[in-house]
C-alpha positions in Angstrom: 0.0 0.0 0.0 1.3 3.5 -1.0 1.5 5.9 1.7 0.1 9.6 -0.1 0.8 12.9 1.8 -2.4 14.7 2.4 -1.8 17.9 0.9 -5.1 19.5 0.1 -8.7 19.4 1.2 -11.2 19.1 -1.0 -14.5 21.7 -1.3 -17.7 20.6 0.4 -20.0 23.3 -1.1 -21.8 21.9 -4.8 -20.6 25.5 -6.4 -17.0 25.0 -5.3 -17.2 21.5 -6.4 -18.2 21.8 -9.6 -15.8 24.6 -10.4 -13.2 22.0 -10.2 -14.8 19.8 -12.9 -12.2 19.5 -16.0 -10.1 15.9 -15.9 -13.4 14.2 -16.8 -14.6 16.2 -19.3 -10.8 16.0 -21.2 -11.2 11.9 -20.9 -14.8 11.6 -22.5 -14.3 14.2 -25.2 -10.8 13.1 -26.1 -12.8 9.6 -26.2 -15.5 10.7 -28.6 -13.6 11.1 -32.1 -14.9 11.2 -36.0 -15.5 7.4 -36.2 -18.2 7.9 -33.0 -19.4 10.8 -34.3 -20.4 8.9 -37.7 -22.2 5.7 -35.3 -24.7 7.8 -33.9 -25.6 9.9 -37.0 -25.6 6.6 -38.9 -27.5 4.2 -35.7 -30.3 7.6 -36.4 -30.3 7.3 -40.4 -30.9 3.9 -40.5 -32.8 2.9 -37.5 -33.9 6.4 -36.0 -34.4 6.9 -32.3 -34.6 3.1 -31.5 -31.0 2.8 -30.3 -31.1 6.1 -27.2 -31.0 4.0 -24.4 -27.2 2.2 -25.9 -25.9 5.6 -26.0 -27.4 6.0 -22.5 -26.1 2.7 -21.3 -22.9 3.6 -23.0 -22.1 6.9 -20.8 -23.3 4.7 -17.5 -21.0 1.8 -18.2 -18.1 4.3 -19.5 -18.6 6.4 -16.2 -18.1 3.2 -14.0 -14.5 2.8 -15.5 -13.4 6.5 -15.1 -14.8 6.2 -11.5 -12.8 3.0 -11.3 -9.3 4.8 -12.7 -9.8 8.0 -10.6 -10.5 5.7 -7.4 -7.7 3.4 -7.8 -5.5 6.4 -7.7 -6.9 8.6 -4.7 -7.2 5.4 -2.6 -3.9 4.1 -3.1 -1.7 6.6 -4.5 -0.5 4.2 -7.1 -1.3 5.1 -10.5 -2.9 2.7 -13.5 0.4 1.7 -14.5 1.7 0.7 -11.0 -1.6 -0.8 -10.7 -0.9 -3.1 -13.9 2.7 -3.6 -13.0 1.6 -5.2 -9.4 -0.8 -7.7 -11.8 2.7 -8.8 -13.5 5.1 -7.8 -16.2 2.8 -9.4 -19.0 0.5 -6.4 -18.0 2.9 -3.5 -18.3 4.4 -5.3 -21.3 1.3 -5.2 -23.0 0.4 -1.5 -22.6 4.0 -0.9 -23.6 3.8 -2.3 -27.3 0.6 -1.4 -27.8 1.3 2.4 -27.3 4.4 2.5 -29.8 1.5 0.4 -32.0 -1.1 3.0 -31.0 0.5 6.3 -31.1 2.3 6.0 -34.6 -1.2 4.6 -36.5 -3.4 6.9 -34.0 -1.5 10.1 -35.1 -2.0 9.7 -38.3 -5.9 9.1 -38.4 -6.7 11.6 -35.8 -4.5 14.6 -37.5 -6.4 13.6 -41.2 -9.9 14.0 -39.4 -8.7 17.5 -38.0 -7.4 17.9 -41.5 -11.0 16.7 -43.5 -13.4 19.6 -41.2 -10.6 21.9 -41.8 -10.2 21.6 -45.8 -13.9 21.3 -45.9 -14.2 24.9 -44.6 -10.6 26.1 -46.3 -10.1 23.9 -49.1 -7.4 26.1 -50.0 -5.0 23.9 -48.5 -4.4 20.0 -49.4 -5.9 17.7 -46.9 -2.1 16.1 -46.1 -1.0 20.2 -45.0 -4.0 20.6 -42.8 -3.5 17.0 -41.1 0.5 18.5 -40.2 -0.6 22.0 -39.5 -3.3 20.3 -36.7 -0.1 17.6 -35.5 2.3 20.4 -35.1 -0.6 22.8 -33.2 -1.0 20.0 -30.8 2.6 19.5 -30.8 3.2 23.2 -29.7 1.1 23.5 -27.5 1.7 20.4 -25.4 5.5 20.8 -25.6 5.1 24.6 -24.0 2.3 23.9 -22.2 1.0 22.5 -19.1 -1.7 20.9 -17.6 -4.2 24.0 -16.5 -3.8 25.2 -20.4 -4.8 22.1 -22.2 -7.9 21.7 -20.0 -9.2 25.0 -20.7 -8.5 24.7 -24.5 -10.5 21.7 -24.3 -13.3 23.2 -22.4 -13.8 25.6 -24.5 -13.6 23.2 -27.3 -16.1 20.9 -25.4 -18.5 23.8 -25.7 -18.2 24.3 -28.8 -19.2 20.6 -29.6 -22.0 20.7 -27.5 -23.5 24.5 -29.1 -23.2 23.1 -32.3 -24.7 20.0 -32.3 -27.3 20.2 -29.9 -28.3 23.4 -31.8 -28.2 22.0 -34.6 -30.8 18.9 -32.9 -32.8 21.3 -31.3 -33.3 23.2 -34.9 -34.3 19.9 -36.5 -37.4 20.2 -34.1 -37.2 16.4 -32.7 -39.7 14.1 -32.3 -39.6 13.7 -28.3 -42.3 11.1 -27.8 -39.9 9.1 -30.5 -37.3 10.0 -28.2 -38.7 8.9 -25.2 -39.4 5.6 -26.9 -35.9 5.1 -27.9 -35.1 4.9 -24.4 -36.9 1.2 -24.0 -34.1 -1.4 -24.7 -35.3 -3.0 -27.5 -32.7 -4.2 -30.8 -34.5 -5.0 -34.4 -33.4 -8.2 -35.8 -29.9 -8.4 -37.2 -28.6 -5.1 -35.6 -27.3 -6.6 -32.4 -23.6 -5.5 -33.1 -24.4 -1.7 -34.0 -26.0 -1.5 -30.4 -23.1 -3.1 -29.0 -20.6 -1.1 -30.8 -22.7 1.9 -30.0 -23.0 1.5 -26.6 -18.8 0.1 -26.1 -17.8 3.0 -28.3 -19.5 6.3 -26.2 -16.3 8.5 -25.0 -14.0 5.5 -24.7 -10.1 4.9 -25.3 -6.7 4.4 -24.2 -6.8 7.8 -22.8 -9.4 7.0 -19.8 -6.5 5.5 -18.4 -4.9 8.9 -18.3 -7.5 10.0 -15.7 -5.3 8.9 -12.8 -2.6 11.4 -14.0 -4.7 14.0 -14.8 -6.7 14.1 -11.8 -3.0 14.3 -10.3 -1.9 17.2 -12.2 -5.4 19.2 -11.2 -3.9 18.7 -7.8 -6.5 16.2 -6.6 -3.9 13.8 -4.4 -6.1 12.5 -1.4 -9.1 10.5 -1.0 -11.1 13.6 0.4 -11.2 14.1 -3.4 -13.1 10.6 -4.4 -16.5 12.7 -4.4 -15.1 15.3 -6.2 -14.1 12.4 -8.7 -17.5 11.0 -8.8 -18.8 14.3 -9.7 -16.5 15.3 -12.0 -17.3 11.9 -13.8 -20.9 11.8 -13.4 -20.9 15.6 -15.0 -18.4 14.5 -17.9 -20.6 11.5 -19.1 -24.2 13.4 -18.9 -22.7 15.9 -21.0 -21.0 13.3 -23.6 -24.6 11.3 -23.5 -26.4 14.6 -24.6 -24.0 15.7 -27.0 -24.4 11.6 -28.5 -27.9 12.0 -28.5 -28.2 15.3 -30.3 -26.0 13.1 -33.0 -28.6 10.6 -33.1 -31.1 13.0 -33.1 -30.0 14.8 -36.2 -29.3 11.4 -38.1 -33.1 10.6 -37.1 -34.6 13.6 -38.0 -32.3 14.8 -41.2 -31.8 11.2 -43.1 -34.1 8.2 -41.5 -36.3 7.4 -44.4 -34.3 9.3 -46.8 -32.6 6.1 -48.0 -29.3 8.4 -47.8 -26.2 6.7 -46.3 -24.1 8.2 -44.7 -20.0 6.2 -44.7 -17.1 6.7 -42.9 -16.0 10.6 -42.1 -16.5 11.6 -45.3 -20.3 10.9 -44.4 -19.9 14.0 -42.3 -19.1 16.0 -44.6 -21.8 15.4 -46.9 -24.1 16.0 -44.1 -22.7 19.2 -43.4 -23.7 20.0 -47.3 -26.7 18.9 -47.1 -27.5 20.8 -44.0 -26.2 24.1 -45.6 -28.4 23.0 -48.8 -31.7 23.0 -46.3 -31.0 26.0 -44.3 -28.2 28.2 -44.9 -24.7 28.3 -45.3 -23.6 29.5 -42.1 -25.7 25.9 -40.8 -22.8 24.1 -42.8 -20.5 26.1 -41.1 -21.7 25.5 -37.6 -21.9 21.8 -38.1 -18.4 21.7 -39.6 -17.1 23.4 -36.5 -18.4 21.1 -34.1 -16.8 18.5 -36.4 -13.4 19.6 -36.0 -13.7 20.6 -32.3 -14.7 17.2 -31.9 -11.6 16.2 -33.8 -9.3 18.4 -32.1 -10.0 17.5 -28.9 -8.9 14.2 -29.3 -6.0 15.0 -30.8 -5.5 17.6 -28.3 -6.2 15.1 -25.2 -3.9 12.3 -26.7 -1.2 14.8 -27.2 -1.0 15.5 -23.4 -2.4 12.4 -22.0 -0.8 9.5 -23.2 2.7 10.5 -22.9 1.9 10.5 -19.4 1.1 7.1 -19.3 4.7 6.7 -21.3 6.7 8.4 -19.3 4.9 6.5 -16.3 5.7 3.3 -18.0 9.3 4.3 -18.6 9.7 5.2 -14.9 8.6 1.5 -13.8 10.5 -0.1 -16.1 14.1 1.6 -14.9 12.4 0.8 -11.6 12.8 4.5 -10.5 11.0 6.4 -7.3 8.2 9.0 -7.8 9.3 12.4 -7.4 6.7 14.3 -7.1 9.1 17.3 -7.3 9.2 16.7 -11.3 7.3 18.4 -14.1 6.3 15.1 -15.7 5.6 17.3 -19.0 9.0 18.3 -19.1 10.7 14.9 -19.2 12.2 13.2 -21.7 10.3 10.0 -21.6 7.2 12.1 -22.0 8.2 14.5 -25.0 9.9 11.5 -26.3 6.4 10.3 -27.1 5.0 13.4 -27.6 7.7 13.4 -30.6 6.8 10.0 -31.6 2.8 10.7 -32.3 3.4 14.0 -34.0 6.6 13.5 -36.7 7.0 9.9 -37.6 3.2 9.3 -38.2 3.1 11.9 -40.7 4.8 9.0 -43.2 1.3 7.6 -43.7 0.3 10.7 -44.5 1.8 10.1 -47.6 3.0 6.1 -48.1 -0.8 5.2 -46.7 -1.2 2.2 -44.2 0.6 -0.7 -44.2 -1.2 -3.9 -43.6 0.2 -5.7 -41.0 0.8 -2.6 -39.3 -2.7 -2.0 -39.1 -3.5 -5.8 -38.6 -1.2 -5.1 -35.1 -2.8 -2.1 -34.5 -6.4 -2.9 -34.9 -5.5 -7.1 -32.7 -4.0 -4.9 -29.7 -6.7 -2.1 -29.7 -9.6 -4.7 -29.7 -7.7 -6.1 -26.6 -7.2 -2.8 -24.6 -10.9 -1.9 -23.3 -11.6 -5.7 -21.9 -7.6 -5.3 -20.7 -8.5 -2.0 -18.5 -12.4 -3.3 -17.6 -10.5 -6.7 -16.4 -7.5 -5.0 -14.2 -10.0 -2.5 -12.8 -12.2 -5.4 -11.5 -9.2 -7.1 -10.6 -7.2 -4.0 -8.7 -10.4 -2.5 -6.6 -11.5 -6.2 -4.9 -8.4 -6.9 -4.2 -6.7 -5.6 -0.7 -4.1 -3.4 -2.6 -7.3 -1.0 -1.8 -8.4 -0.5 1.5 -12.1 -2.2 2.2 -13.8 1.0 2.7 -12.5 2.1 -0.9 -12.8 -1.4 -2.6 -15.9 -2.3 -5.3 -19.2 -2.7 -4.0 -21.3 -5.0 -5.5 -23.3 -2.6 -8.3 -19.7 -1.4 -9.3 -18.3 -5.2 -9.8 -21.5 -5.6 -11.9 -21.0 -2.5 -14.1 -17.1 -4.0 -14.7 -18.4 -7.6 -15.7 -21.1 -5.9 -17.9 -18.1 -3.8 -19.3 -16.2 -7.3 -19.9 -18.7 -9.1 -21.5 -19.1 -6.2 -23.7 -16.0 -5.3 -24.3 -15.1 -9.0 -25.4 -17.7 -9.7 -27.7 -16.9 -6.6 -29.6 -13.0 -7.7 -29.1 -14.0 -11.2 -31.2 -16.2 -9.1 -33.9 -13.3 -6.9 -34.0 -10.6 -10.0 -34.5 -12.9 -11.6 -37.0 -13.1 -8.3 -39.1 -9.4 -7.9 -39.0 -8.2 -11.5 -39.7 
């Protein structure tokens, strides 16, 4: 058990608490990317409301791990990585492929969907310029940045997101009875997968593991802060489970019965035409915006939270001590892989996507949600975590919900690849 200095109270009054939300709002925006965006305006076109509640589920279940990463931390003072490292080497061994896998494919696909919003609204410049103009801004500002800077950015980003599209729902005039009805589970007959994929796919990735680290660098270092946690969680996933629904909504109300399809992020972008077509150009705008601000932050969010888990990994591996003297950001482990998911994945910017690189990619991505359900369940019942702090039973459900889940969209995945 590590032994944390108790540096800080936390606030007790509901204003002062939610001022400090931020770290959970970062982890389920950096989470919800182009390819999510496209499910839920797709899940609307063809089926229309009937899939609400898995984007409903999808927050509730993608809550329960943040909850779980934030209170491993604050209870033990150990972060994910020390957590995984205590399982066995096989477990830090793992996360340390897959993120030189991860970050060199990732920066590539996540600086081109910047790069398609941006040359949509400036095609001025080729779509391989914006993608390195977008790497390079989240380069910059990472490498002179800190923590307090990138979470504002991304607040303001955040709103963006949710002005745009849930204007942009709210102008469609929804059907709320519809709505309302989409909420009762129910899954028509050979759709089974896009509700899964829906609901495993709602503000999730490799960066919730990040939480830990950036709940540390907001200063939150003591379990006086678990509520604080909760809230910040709770607050982060409402908001991602609106702004998903207002998706749904407009793919509902805009294309169901249309017999338009809508395919890959491309699909976005004729959506954004035909928007301006209906109403007006600065509609097209509006939509476009939201598209890249939902693209940026999770560019933005990788770019300062996964070199943290690096750098953490780094420091376990050399078998060094925490200093909790050290600006993390300012390491070299950490801009080492800052470095590594800006410059070298601008190759496949150009020379496209090898195969079995992508084969790798795509096998050790399927396996990292079901990894990080699986440790969490494993770490918080076991008595690394003091009782009071460990899993009660509606949280050890939620995780073996998240399992199941996670592995059966882990096999479809496999099969697809292979």
């Amino acid at each position: 058990m590590t032994v944390e200095l108790h540096t800080n109270e936390a606030p007790t009054r509901l204003r002062s608490r939610l001022s400090k939300v931020g770290p959970g709002l970062m982890t389920a925006a950096t989470g919800v990317g182009a390819g999510d965006l496209v499910a839920a305006l797709v899940a609307g076109a063809t089926l229309g409301m009937t899939f609400a509640w898995a984007i409903v589920v999808g927050a509730i279940l993608k809550y329960y791990l943040n909850e779980g990463v934030g209170r491993w931390q604050l209870s033990t003072g150990q972060t994910i990585l020390e957590g995984w490292n205590s399982m066995g080497k096989w477990a830090t061994s793992y996360f340390g492929v897959y993120s030189v896998l991860w970050g060199f494919v990732f920066g590539a696909a996540v600086s081109s969907s910047c790069a398609l919003a941006m040359h949509a609204l400036f095609p001025q410049l080729p779509l391989w310029a914006w993608a390195i103009i977008h790497a390079l801004i989240g380069f910059l500002l990472v490498w002179n940045g800190r923590y307090a800077l990138v979470e504002k950015l991304m607040t303001v980003f955040v709103g963006i997101m949710f002005v745009t599209v849930v204007g942009t729902a709210i102008l469609l005039s929804p059907n709320l009875t519809a709505l309302a009805g989409g909420m009762v589970p129910k899954v028509p007959e050979g759709s089974l997968m896009n509700a899964l994929a829906l609901i495993g796919g709602v503000g999730g990735s490799i960066t919730m593991a990040s939480y830990g680290y950036w709940i540390r660098e907001k200063g939150w270092n003591h379990r006086s802060w678990i509520s604080i946690m909760r809230l910040d969680s709770a607050v982060a996933y409402i908001v991602t489970a609106i702004f998903t629904l207002s998706l749904l909504v407009v793919g509902a109300e805009f294309l169901f019965g249309t017999g338009i399809t809508l395919s890959g992020e491309q699909g976005l972008i004729q959506l954004s035409s035909m928007l301006g077509e209906r109403f007006n150009e600065p509609m097209r705008w509006l939509f476009l915006i939201g598209f890249w601000a939902a693209s940026f932050t999770s560019l933005l969010g990788v770019w300062n939270g996964v070199p943290y888990l690096f750098a953490d990994f780094v420091r376990i591996m050399k078998k060094e001590a925490k200093n909790p003297g050290v600006v993390v950001e300012k390491t070299k482990p950490y801009r080492a892989y800052l470095i590594w998911l800006t410059f070298p994945s601008m190759l496949l910017l150009f020379i496209g996507k090898p195969v079995g690189l992508i084969m790798a990619y795509g096998a050790l991505g399927a396996l990292f949600m079901p990894f990080l359900a699986l440790s969490l369940l494993w770490l918080l019942n076991s008595k690394r975590v003091e009782k009071q702090y460990r899993n009660p039973l509606w949280n050890n459900i939620m995780l073996a919900v998240c399992i199941l889940l996670f592995i059966v969209l882990m096999v479809n995945e496999l099969l697809n690849i292979f």
